[in-house]
N, C-alpha and C positions, 0 to 999 in steps of 0.2 A: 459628703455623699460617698458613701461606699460602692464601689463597682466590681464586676473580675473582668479584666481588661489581659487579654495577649495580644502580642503582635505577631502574627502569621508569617512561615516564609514558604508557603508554599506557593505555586504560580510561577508564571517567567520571572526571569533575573530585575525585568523594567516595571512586576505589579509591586503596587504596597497593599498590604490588609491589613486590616484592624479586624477585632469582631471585642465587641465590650459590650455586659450584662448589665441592666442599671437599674434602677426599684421604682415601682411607680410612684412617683414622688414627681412633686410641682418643679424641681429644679432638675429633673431629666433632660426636658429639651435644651435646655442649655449645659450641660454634660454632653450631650450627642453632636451636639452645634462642634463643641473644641476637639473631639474624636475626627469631625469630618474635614475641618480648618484645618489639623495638623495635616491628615493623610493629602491634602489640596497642595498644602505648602512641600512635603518633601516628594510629588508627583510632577511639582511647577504646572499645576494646573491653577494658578489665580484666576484665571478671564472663566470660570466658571461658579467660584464663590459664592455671590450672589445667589443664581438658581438654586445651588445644593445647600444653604443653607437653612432657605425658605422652605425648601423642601424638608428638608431633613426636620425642620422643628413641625410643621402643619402632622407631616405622621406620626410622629413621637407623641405630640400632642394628643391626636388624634385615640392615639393607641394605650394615653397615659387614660385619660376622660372616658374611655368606653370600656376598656376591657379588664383594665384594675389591678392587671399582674405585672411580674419581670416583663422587662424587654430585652430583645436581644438586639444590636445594632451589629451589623457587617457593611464595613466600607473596603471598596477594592478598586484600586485608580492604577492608571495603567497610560500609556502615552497616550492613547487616543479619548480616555473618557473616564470620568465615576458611574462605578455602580454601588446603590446604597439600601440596604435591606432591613427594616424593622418589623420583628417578630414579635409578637405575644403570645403568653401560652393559656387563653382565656377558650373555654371548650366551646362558645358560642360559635353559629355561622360568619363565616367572611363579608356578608351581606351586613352586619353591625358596625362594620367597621368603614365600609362604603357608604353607607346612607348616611351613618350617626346616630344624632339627637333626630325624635321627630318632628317636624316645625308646624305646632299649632298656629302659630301667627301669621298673621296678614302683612308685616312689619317687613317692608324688604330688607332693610337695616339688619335687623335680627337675624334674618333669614342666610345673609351673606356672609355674619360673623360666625353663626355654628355651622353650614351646612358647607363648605367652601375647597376642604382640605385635597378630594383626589378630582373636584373643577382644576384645582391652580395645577397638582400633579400632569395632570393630563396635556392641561394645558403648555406648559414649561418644560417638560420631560421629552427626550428625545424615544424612550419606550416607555412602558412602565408598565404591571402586571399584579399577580398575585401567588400567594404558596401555601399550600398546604399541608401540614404536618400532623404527624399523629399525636404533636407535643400543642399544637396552635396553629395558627394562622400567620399571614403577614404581607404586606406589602415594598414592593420594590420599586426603585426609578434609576433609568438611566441617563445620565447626562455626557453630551460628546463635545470636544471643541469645534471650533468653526461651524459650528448648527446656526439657521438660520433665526433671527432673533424672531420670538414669538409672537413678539407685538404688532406684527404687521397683520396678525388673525385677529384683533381687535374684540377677544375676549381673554380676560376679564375689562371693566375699562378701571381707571382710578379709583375711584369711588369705591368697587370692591373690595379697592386694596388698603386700609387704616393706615396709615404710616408710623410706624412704631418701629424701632432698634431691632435688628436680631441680634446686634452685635452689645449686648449690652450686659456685658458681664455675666457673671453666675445664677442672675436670681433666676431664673429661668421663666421669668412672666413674661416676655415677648413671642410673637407667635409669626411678625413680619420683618422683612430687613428693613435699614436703613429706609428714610425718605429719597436721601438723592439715589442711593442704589435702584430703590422700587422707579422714582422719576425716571430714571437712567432706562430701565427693564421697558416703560411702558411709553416712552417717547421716540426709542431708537427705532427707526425702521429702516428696512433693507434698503438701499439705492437699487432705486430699479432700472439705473444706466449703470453699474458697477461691471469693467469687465468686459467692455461695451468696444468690439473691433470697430465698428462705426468710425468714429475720427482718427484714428489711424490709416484706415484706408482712405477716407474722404480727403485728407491731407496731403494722402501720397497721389491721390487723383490730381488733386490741385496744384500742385507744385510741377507736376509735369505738363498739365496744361498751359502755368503760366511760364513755364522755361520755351515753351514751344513757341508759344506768341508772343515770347517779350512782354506781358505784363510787370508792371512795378508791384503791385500786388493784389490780391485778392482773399473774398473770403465768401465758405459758404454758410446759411442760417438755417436752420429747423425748428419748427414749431412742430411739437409731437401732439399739443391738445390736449394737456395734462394742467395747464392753466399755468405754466411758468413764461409763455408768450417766447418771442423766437430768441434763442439760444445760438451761439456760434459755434459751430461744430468742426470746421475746421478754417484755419490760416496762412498766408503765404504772404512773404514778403511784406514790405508796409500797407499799412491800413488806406484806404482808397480814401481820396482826400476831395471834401465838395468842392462842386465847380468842375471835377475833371470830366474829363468825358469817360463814362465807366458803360461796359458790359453788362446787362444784365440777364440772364436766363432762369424762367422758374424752372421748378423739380415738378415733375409730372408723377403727383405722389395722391393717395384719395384720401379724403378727413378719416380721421383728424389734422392727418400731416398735412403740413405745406412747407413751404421754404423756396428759397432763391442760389442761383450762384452770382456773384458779383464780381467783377474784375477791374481792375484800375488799368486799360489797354483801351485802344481804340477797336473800334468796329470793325475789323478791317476784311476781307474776301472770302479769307479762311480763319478767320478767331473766330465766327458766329459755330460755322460746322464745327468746327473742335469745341467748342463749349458745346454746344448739342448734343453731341455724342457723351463729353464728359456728362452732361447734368442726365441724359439718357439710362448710363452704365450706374449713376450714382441713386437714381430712382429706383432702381432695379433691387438696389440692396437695399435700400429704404422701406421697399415697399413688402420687402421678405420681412426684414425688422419688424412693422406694422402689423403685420401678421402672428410673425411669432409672440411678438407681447402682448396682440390683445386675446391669442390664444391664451398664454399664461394668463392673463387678467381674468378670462371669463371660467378659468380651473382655480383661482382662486375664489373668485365671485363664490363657483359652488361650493367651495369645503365649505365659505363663511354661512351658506345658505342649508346645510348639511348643519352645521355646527349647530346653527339658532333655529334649526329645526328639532334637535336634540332639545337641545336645553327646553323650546317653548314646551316640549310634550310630555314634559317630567314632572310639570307642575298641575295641578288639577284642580287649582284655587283660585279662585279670578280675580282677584285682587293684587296675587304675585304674578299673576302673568302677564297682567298690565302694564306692570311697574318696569318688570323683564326687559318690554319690549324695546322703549326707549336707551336703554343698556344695552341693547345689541346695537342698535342704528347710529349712536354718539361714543364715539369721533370717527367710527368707520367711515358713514354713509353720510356724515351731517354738524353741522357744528350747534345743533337743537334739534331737540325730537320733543313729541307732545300729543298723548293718544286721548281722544275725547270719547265718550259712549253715548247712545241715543238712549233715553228711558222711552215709557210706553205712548207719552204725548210728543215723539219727534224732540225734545230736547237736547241740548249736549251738555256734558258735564266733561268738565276736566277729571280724568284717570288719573295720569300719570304722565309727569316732564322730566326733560333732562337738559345742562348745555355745559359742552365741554368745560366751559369757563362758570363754576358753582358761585361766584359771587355775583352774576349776574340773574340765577334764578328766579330772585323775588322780582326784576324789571321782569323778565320772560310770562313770569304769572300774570304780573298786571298787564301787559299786550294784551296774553291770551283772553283775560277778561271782559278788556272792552269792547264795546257794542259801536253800530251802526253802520251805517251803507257799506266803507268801505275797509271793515276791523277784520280782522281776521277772522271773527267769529261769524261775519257775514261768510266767507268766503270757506269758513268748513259747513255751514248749513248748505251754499252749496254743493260741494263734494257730497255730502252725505242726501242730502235731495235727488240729486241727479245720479248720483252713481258713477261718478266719472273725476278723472285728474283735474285740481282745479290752481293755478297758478296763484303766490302768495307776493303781494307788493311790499315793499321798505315799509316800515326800516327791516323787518322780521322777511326780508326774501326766500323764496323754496318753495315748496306746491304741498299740495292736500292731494289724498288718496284715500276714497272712504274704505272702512273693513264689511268686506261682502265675505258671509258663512254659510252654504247652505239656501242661498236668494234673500238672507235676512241680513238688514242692513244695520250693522253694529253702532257703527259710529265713524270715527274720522283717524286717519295717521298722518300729521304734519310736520314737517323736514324742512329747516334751515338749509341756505348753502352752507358750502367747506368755503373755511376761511380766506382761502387761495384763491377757488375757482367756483363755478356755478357748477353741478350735476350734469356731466354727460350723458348719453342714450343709456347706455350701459348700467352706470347707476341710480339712471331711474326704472330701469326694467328690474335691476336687482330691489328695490325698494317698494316697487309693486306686489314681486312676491313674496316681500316680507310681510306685506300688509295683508296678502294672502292666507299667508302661513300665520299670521299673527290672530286673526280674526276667528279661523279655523282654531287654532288653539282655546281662543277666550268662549267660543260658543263650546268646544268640548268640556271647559269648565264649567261654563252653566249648566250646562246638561247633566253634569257628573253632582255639584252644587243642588240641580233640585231632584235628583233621584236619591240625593241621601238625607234632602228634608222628607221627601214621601215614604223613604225606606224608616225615618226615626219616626215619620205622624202614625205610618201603621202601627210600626212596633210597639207605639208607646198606646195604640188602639185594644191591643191582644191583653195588655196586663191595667190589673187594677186601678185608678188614679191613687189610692190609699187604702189600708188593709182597715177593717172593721174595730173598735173598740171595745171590751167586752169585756166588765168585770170577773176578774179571777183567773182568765187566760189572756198569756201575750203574743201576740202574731208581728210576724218580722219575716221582712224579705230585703232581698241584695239581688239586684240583674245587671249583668256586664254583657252587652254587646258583641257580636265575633269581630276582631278586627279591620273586615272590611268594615266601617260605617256605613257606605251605600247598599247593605242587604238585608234583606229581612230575617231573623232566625225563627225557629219553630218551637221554641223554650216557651212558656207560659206556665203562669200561675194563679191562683184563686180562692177568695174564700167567703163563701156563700151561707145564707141562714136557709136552714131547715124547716118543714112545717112543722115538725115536733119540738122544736126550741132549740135544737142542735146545732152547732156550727158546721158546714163540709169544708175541710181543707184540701185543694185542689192543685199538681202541680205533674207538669206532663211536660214530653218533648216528641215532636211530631219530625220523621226525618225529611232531611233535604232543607235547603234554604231557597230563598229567594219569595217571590209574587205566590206561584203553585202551595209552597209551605205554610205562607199566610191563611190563605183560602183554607187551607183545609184545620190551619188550628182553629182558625173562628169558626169554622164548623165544629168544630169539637166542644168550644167552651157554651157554645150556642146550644147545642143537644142537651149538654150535661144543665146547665140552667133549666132548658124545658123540663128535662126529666126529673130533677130533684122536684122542680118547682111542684110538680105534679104528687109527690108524694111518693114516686117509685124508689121499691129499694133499691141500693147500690149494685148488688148483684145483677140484677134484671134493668138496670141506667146501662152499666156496663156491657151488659147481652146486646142489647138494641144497637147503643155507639159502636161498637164491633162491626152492629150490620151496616148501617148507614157507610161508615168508612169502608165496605170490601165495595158496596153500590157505587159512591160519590167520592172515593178518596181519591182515583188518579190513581193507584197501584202507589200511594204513601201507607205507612201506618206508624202506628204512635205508640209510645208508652206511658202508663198513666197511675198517679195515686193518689186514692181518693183515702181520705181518714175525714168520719165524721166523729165527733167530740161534743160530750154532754157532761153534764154535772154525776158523777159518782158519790159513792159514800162519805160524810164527814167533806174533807177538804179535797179531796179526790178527784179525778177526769177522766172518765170513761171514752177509750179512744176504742174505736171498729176501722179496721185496717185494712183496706183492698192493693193489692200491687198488680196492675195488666200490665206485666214486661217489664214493669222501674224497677232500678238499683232499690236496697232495702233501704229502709231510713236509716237513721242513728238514734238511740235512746240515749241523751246524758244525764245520768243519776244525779239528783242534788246531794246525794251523801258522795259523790263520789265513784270514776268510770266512767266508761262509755261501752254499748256492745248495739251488736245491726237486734232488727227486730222485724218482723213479718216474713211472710213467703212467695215469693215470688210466681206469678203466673202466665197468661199469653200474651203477648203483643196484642194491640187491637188492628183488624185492616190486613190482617196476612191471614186468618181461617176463617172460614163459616162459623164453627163453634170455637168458645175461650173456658178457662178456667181462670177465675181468681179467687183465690181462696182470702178465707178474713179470719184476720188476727186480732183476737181482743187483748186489749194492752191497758194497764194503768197508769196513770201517771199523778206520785205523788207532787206532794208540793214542791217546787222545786227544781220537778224535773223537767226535761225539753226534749220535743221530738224532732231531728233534724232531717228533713226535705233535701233534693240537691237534684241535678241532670246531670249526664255525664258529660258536661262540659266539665263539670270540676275535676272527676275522677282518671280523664281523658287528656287530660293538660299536661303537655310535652317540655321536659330538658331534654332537648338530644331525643336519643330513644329510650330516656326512664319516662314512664308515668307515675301521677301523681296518687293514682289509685285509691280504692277507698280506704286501705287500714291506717296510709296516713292522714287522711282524713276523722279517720276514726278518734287519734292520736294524736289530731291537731285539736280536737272536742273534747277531748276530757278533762286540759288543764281549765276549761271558759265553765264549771259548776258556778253557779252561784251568782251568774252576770243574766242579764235582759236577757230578751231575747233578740233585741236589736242589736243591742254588743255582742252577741255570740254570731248571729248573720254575719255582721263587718266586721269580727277577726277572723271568720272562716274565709269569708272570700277576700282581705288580704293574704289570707294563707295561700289559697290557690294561684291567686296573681304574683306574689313573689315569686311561688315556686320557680318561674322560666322566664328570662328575658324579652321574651316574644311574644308578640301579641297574643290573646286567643284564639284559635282558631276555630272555636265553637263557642254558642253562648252560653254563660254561666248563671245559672240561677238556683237560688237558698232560699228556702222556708222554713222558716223555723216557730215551733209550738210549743209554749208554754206555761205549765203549771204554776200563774200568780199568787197562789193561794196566801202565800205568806206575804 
């Protein structure tokens, strides 16, 4: 692999930089990976490797699969941290490089291998951000030592993470570190006694107490309620030996804490007051400790509740965010999680499981299967019945929490203890409003889910089921959607038989979208059917439709072309051409060319009175009259549009093909043009001369 690679000396005496240019090519990420290994090794930054190099391949990756050009990589390490910056110079929005691939699937599998790259960023990265340049785009991460380990915010869990080599030579197919690195990254968690004055002072409490009274020795115990049971916190002299006559005084501490001080001295006048006093002065700081940890506790509680509120609201698919949810709750909150759904007769259905330990799954499924009095499946019917927390028995211990949305009762979220310990107050309060937040989620996917079946049943209500057959002319159409799926567009098209034997070719765009757009196109194709039906000319269909829309439009109006088509001389197609407000057509010659044709005239729904004038046009054998809305001509790179002459010039090389095949290479033409969705909907018709 070829690269231009310098090493930088500018910065203080203690940075290193690199900055190396690499091709997009399959074995980049592993070129970037030995660029950021070296600058690691001459900064004596090892204890950070791991993170930057997962990192460093997920963007390269990322930047290699979306945006198709050079990269630029810039690594700069410094005593306290790497910073590591991957540029492209691909003219697309920074927003392509964030979301990615779009994920049709339902597949949470799927879902976590392509969509994952600036989750693990975020997640891993002590900052991270973005840049823009007039040359590209790019993404940055910082990484610092002594950060605290990520794992303890308990996303991502395992499972997202494949275990695959970063370290594995040149070929540059890896996109994750090592197994034991990744195990390493996603098992360590912070001590949450680390640093901890506590037994220091409890120590020097104790030792002065027991020099006072002549004890042989003593010791005191704490139980913090974290499910490790009582712990010795501090020591003094030999261990109290049974049978003696020993001291005892509890700590006057509130739950979770509890604990004792113990002394190997006798009872004597004045040892009970001095240990009183001692376990008094020792409670005191116990119960500040108490405090300040289950503060911290419940500031962690919320980023985690902050986090998986994020995450759940990103997905709009009720299938992924079912799957989700048990991925936020295992190993945090649970060592199994397992979301059921209610269908319309009270049923449940298993969604979506998880349990720490994957080789135990397929037992966790069969649990969740069985039936009767006292199966677990009894015991989510009642959760989900009642509405209310419902206690879970062995072997499978942990409670049920139905998911309430809105007063509508979803289904069920059931939670295994931690391996350790049963669920405190705390993490069941957090766990309720997961189920909260979770429920809320899965009803706003439904919602989202059947407003964009009624958004596709209208839309697909407006247009034809299939175009007419008709010796000697070929009709053809192409409709693309605007990129939301849950909207209605006002694009339609039509084509209708005449009373005179004629065919009408009908194709219009009504502005605005949504419910109101709808309304008023089928108002429109509704008119224009009564009025042909009826035998009105076109001019005078058109007069009327004008009116109707300035009375009932809503303050919309539309643009519309009608061409009716008859049998001409010899092999011939006499076409009558009306344009209210539409782009001209396109004429494609069969000998050869393309050039626009007809005249353009008013909008319908903006005046009392219109003009549209009619343009007679022939069409020999051959030739094709091409239809379009300015969805096509209107379709954005950046700020070029696609406009009609390349349009025109996309048609001239398609003489001599269908009219089907000229529709579907025009509007792949239009959809190449931009990487980005549409943001209007595109619709082609196309008319042509079969004669031959």
């Amino acid at each position: 692999m070829s690269a231009q690679a310098g090493a930088a000396s500018t910065g203080g005496l203690d940075e290193h930089v690199r900055r190396v240019r690499l091709p997009a090519d399959r074995r980049t990420p592993a070129a970037a990976r030995a660029v950021v290994r070296s600058v690691l090794a001459e900064a004596d930054l090892d204890e950070l490797v791991n993170e930057a190099l997962l990192l460093t391949t997920e963007l390269s990756t990322n930047a290699v699969e979306h945006a198709g050009t050079e990269l630029d990589i810039e690594v700069v390490a410094d005593e306290v941290g790497l910073t590591v910056t991957v540029s492209d110079f691909a003219s697309g929005p920074v927003d392509e490089l964030i979301v990615g691939v779009r994920n049709d699937t339902a597949e949470i599998t799927e879902v976590s291998e392509r969509g994952r790259g600036l989750l693990l960023v975020d997640h891993f990265a002590s900052r991270w951000g973005t840049t823009y340049l007039p040359t590209g785009k790019g993404v940055w991460f910082r990484l610092e030592r002594h950060r605290d380990r990520p794992a303890d915010r308990g996303l991502p869990t395992r499972r997202d993470l494949p275990a695959a080599s970063a370290d594995s030579g040149d070929s540059g197919q890896s996109s994750t570190p090592s197994a034991a690195a990744m195990s390493e990254l996603m098992q360590t968690t912070p001590d949450p006694y680390a640093d901890d004055p506590l037994p220091e002072f409890a120590a020097s409490l104790l030792t002065r107490l027991g020099e006072m009274i002549g004890a042989a020795g003593g010791v005191i115990r704490l139980d913090r309620g974290d499910g490790q049971g009582p712990q010795v916190l501090a020591r003094y002299g030999r261990h109290p030996r049974p049978g003696h006559e020993l001291l005892r005084v509890p700590l006057a501490v509130h739950r979770p804490y509890s604990g004792e001080l113990e002394l190997d001295a006798a009872p004597s006048g004045y040892a009970w007051p001095l240990a009183g006093l001692t376990a008094e002065r020792l409670s005191l700081h116990l119960e500040n400790d108490r405090l300040r940890r289950a503060d911290v506790r419940r500031q962690a509680w919320l980023t985690f509740l902050a986090e998986a509120s994020e995450l759940l609201a990103q997905s709009l698919d009720v299938e992924l965010t079912m799957a989700l949810v048990p991925q936020l709750v295992v190993p945090r909150l649970g060592q199994w999680c397992a979301v059921h759904t209610t269908d319309e007769w009270g049923r449940l259905r298993l969604a979506a499981a998880s349990h720490a330990d994957e080789s135990v799954l397929p037992q966790l499924h069969q649990v969740l299967r069985e039936t009767g009095p006292d199966s677990i499946q009894a015991r989510l019917r009642e959760a989900s019945r009642h509405g209310s927390q419902v206690p879970l028995g062995p072997p499978t211990e942990g409670f049920a929490v139905p998911l309430i949305a809105r007063g509508q009762r979803l289904g069920t979220l059931a939670v295994g203890r931690h391996q350790r310990h049963r669920h405190d107050p705390d993490e069941v309060a957090v766990l309720e409003d997961v189920a909260r937040r979770a429920a809320l989620a899965i009803e706003n996917a439904r919602i989202h889910a059947e407003r964009r079946r009624v958004a596709q049943t209208l839309q697909q209500s407006l247009l034809p089921p299939v175009l007419p057959v008709v010796d000697g002319i070929g009709f053809a159409a192409e409709y693309v959607p605007t990129g939301d799926d849950a909207d209605v567009g006002g694009d339609f098209y039509d084509v209708l038989p005449l009373p005179d034997g004629r065919w009408l070719v009908v194709i219009g765009d009504v502005s605005g979208k949504g419910v109101q757009a709808a309304a008023v196109t089928g108002l429109v194709r509704d008119v224009i059917r009564v009025l042909v039906g009826d035998g009105k000319p076109l001019p005078e269909a058109l007069s009327r439709l004008n009116e109707t829309l300035v009375d009932r439009g809503g303050g919309r109006y539309c643009t519309l072309a009608l061409a009716a088509v008859g049998a001409g001389e010899g092999d011939q197609l006499d076409v009558s051409l009306h344009l209210a407000g539409h782009d001209r057509p396109v004429l494609l010659h069969g000998s050869g060319g393309a050039t626009f044709v007809g005249t353009s005239g008013t909008a319908l729904g903006l005046l009392d009175s219109i003009t549209s004038p009619t343009a007679e046009i022939t069409l020999d054998p051959g030739d094709s009259l091409i239809f379009y809305t300015d969805g096509v001509t209107e379709r954005r790179r950046g700020r070029e549009l696609y406009g009609t002459a390349r349009l025109r010039d996309a048609a001239a090389p398609l003489r001599g093909y269908s009219a089907d095949v000229v529709a579907a290479r025009l509007r792949a033409a239009a959809i190449n043009f931009s990487p980005e969705p549409p943001r209007d909907d595109i619709a082609i018709l196309v008319l042509r001369n079969d004669a031959l």
